[in-house]
C-alpha distance (Angstrom), angle and dihedral (degrees) to the residues before:
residue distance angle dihedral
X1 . . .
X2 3.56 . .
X3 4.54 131.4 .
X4 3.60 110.6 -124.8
X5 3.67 112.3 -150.3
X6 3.53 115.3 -171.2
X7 4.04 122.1 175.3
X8 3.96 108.5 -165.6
X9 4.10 144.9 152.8
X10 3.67 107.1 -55.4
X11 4.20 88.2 -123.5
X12 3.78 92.5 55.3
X13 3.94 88.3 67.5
X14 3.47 90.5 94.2
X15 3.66 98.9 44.7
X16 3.83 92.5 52.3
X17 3.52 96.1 44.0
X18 4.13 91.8 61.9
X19 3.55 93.7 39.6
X20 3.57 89.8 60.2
X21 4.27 96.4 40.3
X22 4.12 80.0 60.0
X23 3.69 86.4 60.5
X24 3.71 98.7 44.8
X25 3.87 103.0 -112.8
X26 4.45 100.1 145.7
X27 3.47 94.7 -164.5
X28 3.98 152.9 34.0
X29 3.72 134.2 150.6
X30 3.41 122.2 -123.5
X31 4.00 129.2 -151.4
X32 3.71 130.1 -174.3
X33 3.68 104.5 -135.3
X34 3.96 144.6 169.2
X35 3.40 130.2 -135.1
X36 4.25 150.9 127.8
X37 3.73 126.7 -139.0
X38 4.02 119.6 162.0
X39 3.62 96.2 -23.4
X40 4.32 87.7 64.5
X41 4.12 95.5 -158.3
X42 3.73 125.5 -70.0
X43 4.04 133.8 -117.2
X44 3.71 113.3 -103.8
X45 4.22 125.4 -162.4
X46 4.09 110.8 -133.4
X47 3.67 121.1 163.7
X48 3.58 95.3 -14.7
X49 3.80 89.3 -57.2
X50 3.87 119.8 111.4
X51 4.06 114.9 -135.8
X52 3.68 134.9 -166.6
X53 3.54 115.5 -136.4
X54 3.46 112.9 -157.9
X55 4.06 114.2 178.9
X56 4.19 110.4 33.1
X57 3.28 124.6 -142.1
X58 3.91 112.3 -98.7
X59 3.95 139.2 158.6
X60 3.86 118.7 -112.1
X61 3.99 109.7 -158.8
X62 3.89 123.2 -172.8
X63 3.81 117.7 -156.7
X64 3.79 128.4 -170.4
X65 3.52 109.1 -155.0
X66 4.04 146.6 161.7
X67 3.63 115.6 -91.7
X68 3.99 87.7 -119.7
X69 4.02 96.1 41.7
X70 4.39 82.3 50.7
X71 3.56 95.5 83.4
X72 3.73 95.2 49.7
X73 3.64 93.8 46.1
X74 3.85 96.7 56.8
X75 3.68 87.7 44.9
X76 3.85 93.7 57.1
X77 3.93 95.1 47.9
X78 4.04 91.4 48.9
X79 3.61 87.7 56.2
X80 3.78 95.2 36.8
X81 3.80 106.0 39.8
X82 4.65 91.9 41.3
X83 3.45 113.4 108.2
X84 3.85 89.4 160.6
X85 3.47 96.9 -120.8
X86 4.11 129.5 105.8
X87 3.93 112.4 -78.4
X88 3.47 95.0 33.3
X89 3.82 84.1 135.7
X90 3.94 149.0 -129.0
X91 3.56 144.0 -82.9
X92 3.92 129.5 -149.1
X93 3.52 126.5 -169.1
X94 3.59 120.9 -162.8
X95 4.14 133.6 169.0
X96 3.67 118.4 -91.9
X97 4.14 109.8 -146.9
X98 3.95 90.3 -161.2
X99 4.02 145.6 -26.6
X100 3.85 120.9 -140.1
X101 4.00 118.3 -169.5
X102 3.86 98.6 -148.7
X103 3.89 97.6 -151.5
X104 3.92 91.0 60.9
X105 3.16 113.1 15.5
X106 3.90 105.9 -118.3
X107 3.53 132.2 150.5
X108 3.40 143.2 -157.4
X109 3.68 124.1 3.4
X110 3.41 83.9 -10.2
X111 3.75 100.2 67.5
X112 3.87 82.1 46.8
């Protein structure tokens, strides 16, 4: 099994979220999040008053998957979540030792 983390443009939520109900996948959590990687913030104008803004606004989504549904699902949010501009976002994908779904006690796959 393996967690897909994906940090993207909060308005690509939506995108990502369908492209991944056409594969199947029932379930992701989703976390509003801030945060800066090459693009390092931008100025903004308010009032008359110029601000930095430091961390953007993006969307953190965590997806438990099947090791042979994993490629599939980090192909569909590339294609979903690219705008083609900086800070479209990242995706990590890290091993996931075992899943438990609390209300009936299945593991594995199963629990997926």
């Amino acid at each position: 099994m393996k967690l897909i983390t994906a940090i993207i443009k909060p308005f690509k939520a939506d995108d990502v979220r369908e492209a991944l109900s056409e594969l199947g996948v029932s379930g992701m959590t989703l976390t509003e999040v801030k945060g800066f990687g090459r693009q390092k913030g931008h100025t903004e104008l308010y009032r008359g008053a110029e601000y930095v803004i430091d961390f953007l606004p993006k969307v953190k989504l965590e997806i438990a998957v099947s090791d042979e549904l994993s490629d599939q699902v980090v192909e569909a949010i590339c294609k979903a979540a690219n705008s083609g501009q900086i800070g479209d976002g990242k995706i990590f994908v890290s091993n996931l030792e075992q899943t438990i779904r609390i209300r009936t006690g299945e593991t594995g796959n199963d629990a997926l």
